[in-house]
C-alpha positions as CSV (number, residue, x, y, z in Angstrom):
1,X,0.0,0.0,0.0
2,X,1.1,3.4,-0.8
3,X,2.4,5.5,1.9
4,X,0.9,8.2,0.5
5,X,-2.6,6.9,0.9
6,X,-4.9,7.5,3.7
7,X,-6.4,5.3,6.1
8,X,-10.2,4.7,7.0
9,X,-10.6,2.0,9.3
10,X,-14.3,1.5,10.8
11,X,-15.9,-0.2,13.8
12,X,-19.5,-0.6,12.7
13,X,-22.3,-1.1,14.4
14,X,-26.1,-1.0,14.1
15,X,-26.7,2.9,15.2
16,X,-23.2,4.3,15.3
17,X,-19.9,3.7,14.0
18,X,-16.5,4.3,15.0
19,X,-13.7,6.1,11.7
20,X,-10.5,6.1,12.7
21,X,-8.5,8.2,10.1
22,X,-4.9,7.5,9.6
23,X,-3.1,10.1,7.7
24,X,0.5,9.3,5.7
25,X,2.9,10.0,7.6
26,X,1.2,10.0,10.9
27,X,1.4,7.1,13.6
28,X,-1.8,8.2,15.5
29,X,-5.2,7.7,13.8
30,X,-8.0,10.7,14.6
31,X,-11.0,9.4,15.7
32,X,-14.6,10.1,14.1
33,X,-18.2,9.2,15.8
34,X,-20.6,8.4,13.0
35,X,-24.0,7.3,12.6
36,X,-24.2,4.0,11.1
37,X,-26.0,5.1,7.5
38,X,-24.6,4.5,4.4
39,X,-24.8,7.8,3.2
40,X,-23.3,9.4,6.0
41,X,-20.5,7.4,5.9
42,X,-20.3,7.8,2.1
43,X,-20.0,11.8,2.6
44,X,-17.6,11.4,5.3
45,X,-15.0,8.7,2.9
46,X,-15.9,11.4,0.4
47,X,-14.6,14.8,2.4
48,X,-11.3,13.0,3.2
49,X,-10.7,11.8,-0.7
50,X,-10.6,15.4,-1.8
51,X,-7.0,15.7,-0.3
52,X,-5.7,12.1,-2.1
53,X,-6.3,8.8,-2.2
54,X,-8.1,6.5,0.5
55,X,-8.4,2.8,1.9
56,X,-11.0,1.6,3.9
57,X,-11.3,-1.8,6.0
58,X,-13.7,-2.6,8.7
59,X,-13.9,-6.1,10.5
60,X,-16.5,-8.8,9.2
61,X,-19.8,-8.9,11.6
62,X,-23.2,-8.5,11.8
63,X,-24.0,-5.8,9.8
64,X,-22.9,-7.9,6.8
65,X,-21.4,-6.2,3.4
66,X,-23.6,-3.2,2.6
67,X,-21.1,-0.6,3.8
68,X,-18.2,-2.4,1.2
69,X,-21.1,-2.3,-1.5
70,X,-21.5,1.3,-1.1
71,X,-17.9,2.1,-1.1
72,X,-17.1,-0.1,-3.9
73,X,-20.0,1.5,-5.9
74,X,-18.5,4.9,-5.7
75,X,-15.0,3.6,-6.1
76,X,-13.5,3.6,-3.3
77,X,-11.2,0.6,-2.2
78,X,-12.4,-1.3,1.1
79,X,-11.3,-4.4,2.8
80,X,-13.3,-6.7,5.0
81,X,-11.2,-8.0,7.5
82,X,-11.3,-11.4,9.2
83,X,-11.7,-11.1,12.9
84,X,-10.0,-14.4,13.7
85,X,-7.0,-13.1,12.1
86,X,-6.7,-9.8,13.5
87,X,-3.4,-10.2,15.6
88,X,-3.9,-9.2,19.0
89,X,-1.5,-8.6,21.9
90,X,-2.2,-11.2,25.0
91,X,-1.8,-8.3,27.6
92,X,-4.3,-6.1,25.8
93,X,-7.5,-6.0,28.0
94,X,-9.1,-3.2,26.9
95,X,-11.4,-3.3,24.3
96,X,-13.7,-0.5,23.4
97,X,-15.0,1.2,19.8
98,X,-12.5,3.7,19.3
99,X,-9.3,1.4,20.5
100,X,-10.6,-1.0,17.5
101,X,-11.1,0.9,15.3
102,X,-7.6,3.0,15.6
103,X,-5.9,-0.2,15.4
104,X,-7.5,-1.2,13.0
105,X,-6.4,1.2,10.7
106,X,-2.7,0.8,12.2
107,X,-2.6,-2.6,11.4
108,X,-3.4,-1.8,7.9
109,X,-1.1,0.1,7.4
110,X,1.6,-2.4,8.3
111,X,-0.2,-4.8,5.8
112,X,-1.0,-7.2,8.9
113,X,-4.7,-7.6,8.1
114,X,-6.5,-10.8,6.1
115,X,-9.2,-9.8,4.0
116,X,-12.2,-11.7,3.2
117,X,-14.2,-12.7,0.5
118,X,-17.1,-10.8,-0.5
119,X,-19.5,-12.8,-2.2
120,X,-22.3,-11.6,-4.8
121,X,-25.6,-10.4,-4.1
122,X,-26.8,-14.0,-5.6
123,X,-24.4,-16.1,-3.8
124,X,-25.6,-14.1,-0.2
125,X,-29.0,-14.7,-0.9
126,X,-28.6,-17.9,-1.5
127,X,-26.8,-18.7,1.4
128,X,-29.2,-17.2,3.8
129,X,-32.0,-19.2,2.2
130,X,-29.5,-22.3,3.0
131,X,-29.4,-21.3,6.8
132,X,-33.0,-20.6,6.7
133,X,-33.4,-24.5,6.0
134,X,-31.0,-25.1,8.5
135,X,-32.7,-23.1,11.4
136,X,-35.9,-24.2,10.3
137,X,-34.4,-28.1,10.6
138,X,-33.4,-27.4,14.2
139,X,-37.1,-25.7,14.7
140,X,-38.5,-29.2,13.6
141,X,-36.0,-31.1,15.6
142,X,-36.8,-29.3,18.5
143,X,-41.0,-29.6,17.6
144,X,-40.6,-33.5,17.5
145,X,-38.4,-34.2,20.6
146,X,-40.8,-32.3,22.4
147,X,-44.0,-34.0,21.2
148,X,-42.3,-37.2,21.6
149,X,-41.0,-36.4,25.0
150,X,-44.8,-35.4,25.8
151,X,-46.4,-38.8,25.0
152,X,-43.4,-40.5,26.5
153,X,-44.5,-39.2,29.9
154,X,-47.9,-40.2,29.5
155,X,-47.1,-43.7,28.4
156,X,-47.7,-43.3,24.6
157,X,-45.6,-45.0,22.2
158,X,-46.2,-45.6,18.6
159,X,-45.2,-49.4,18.0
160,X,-46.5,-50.2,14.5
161,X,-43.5,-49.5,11.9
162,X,-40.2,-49.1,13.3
163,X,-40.0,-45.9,11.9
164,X,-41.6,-42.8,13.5
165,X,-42.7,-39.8,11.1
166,X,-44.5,-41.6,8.4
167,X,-47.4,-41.5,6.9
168,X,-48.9,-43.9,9.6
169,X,-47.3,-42.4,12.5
170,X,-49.4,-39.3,11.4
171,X,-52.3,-41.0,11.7
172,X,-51.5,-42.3,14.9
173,X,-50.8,-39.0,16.1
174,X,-54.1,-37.4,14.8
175,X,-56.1,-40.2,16.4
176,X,-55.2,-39.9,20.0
177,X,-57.6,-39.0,22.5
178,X,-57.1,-37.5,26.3
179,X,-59.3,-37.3,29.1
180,X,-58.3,-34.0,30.3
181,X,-59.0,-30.8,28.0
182,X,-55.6,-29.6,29.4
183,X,-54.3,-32.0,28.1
184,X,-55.6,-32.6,24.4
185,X,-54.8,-28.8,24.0
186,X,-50.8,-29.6,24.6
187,X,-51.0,-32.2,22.0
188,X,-52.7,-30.2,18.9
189,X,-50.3,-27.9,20.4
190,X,-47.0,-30.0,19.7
191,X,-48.7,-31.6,16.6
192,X,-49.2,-28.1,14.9
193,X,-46.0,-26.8,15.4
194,X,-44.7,-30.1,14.0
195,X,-47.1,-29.3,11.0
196,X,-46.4,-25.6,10.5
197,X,-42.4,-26.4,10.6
198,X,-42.6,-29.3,7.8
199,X,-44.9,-26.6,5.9
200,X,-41.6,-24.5,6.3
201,X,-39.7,-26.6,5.4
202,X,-41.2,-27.7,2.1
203,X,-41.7,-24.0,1.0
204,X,-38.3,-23.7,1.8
205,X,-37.0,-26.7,-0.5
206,X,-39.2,-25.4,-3.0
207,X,-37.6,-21.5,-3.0
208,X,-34.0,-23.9,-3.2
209,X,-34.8,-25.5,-6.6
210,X,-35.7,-22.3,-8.1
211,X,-32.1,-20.7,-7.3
212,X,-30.3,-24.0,-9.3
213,X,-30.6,-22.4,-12.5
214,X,-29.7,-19.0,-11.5
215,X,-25.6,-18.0,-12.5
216,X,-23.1,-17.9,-11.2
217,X,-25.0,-20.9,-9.2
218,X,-25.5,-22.7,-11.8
219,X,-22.7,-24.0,-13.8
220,X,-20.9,-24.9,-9.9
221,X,-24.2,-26.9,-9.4
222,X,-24.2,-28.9,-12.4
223,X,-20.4,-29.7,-12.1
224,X,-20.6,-30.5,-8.3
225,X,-23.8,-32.6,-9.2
226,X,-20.9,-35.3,-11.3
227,X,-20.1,-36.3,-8.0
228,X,-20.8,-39.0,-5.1
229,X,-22.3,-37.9,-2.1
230,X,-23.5,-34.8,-3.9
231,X,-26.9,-34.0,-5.4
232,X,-28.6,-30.2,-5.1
233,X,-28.9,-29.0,-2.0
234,X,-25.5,-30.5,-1.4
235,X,-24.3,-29.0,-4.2
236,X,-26.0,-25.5,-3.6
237,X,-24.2,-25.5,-0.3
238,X,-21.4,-25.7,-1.4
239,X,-21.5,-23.2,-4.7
240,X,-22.9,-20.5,-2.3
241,X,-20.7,-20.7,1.1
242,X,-17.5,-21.8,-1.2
243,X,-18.0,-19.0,-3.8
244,X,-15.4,-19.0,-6.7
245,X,-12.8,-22.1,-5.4
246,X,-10.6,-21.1,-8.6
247,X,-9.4,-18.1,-5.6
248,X,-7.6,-20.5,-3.5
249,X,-4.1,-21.1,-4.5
250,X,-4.6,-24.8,-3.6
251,X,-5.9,-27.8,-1.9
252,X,-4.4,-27.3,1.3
253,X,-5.9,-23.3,1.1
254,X,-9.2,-24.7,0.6
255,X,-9.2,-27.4,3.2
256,X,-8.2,-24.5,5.7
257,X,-10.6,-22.6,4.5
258,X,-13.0,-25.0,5.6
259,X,-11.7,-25.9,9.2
260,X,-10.8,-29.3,7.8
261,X,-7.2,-29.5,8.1
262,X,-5.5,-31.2,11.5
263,X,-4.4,-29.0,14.5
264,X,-1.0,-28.9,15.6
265,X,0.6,-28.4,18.7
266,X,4.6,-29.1,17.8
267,X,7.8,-27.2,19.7
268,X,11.5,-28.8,19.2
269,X,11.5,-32.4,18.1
270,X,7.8,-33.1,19.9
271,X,5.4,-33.4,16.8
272,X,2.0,-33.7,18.3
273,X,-1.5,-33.4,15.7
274,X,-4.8,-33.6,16.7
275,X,-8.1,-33.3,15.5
276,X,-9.4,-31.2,13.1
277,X,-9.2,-27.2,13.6
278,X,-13.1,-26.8,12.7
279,X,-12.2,-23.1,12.7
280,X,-13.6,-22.6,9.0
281,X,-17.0,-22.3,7.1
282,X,-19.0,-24.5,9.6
283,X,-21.6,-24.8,7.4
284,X,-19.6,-26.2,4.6
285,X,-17.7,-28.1,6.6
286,X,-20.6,-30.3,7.3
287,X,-22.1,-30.8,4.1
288,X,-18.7,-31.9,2.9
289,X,-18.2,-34.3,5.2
290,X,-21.6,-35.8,4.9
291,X,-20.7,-36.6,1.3
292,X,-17.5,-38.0,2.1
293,X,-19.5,-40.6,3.9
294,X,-20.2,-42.3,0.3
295,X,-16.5,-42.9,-0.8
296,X,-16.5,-45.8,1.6
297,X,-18.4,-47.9,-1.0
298,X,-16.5,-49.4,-3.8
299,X,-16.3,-47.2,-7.2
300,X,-19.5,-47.6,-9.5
301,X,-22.1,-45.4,-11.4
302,X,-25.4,-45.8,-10.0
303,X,-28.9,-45.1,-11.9
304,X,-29.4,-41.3,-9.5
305,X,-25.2,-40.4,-10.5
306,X,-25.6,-41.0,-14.4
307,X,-28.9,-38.9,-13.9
308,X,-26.9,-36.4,-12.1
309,X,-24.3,-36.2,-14.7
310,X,-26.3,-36.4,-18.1
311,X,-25.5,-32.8,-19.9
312,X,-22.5,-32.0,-17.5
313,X,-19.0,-30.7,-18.5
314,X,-16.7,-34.0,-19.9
315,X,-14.1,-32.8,-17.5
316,X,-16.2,-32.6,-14.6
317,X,-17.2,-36.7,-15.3
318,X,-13.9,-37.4,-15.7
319,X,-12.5,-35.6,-12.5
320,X,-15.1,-37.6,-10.7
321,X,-14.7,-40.8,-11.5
322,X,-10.7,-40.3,-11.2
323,X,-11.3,-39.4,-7.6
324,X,-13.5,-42.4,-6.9
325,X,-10.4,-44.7,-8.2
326,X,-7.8,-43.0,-6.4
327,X,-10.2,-43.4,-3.4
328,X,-10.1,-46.9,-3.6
329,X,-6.6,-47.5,-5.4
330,X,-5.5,-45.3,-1.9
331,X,-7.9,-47.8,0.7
332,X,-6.4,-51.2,-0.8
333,X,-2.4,-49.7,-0.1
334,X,-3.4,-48.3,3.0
335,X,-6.4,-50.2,4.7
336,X,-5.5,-47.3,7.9
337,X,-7.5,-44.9,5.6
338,X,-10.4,-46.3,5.8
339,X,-9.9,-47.3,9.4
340,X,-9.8,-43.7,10.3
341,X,-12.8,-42.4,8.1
342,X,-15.2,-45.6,9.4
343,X,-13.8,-44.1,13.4
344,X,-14.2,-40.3,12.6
């Protein structure tokens, strides 16, 4: 970065933010309160660009990307920091706005910040539909184990399939009959919020299929799709939270990236590794490992995978079906492999 460029680092949050302005040559930032409006901060970047050129940063959090949107629109150059990476001093127990925000922009001026993706507009909406499902999952998790737990203390149990939330357990559920009002009003209770969070749910899905033939979804969905493990929500998961993977320099980027890479504690000749950091994408993380489960089966091209793949990308087939070989070519020399994944 240019020395003769100015820094703008902000602490944001949902009514005011925090500028702290770092001008060359100076090693003490001066320190702005803002309202947390776009165009208030707009006029405020624009005031300071009059004397030369700006940077701007501000850490990732909850008030998402729409400040970098509005900078970027006008042209001016902002970073998204990641908070993990922020390096902090272990004595330093004092944290307020303003001390954030002024180190913030003195850390960037020593080029000791990480910035983060942004992803599209597309690829954000997407992604909160994804974690819609998922809350809305947990909701009807939560919905059964409750209703379950209910007829469980009054000695209720549904004995006629093995499996419970089918068509018959429904029945089963609709027909029962309690000789208190009290309590026949806590079962249609339970039983409706079962209902209304499957109704979710199924709207949900149905919002998900729409957003498969959207770009730049769309050609990472149909590629993904080639293989094992991975069909469309799978795959949409992954386009969305992943973004662009052509970004990371390589595998082992990626794998970090996703909080799937083994933690290390090692000093002197003591090597010591241990599980896996889970500091990435969380919500990737999962999905990927879900489809991993399917490489334990031998190599073959089932009647749902040659659906999948019919009008993909040659290379993507190919890349596939090389990976489910050298899954099992790497099993038969090292029968430890699949030790591990059958333990993990």
């Amino acid at each position: 970065m240019a020395k003769s460029t100015t820094i703008i680092a902000f602490d944001q949050h949902a009514a005011t933010t925090v500028a702290a302005v770092l001008l060359p040559g100076q090693r003490t930032p001066a320190l702005h309160q803002l309202t947390s409006d776009i165009p208030t901060i707009l006029r405020f970047v624009e005031r300071i660009r009059r004397a030369g050129p700006v940077q701007c940063c501000y850490e990732a959090g909850p008030c998402g990307f729409e400040l970098h949107r509005g900078l970027v629109a006008h042209r001016i150059p902002c970073d998204v920091i990641a908070p993990a990476l922020i390096p902090r001093r272990p004595g330093d127990r004092v944290k307020t706005d303003r001390r954030d925000a002024g180190q913030l922009a003195i850390l960037s001026r020593a080029g000791a910040l990480t910035a983060i993706h942004i992803p599209t507009e597309q690829e954000e909406a997407a992604r909160d539909l994804l974690r819609c499902r998922e809350d809305i999952r947990a909701d009807l998790l939560r919905a059964r184990h409750r209703l379950s737990h209910f007829l469980l203390r009054h000695g209720r149990r549904f004995t006629l399939t093995k499996k419970a939330w089918t068509k018959r357990h429904a029945e089963w559920l609709q027909a029962q009959r309690w000789p208190l009002p009290a309590l026949e009003q806590t079962h249609r209770a339970y039983v409706r919020a079962v209902d209304e969070a499957v109704g979710r749910l199924q709207a949900v899905n149905l919002e998900l299929r729409d957003l498969l033939t959207l770009e730049p979804l769309h050609a990472r969905v149909d590629r993904l799709r080639c293989f094992r493990g991975i069909d469309d929500l799978t795959a949409l998961t992954i386009a969305a939270e992943l973004g662009d993977a052509r970004r990371f320099p390589n595998a082992p980027s990626l794998m970090a990236f996703t909080g799937l890479i083994p933690s290390e504690h090692s000093s002197g000749a003591k090597h010591s590794r241990g599980p896996i950091t889970k500091t990435g994408n969380a919500h990737l993380r999962r999905v990927l490992v879900e489809a991993a489960w399917q490489y334990r089966h031998h190599a073959f091209l089932g009647p749902s995978l040659q659906h999948r793949q019919r009008g993909a990308p040659q290379a993507a087939i190919a890349l596939a079906w090389h990976r489910n070989i050298a899954y099992i070519v790497a099993t038969a020399r090292s029968p430890s492999v699949a030790n591990r994944n059958n333990s993990s």
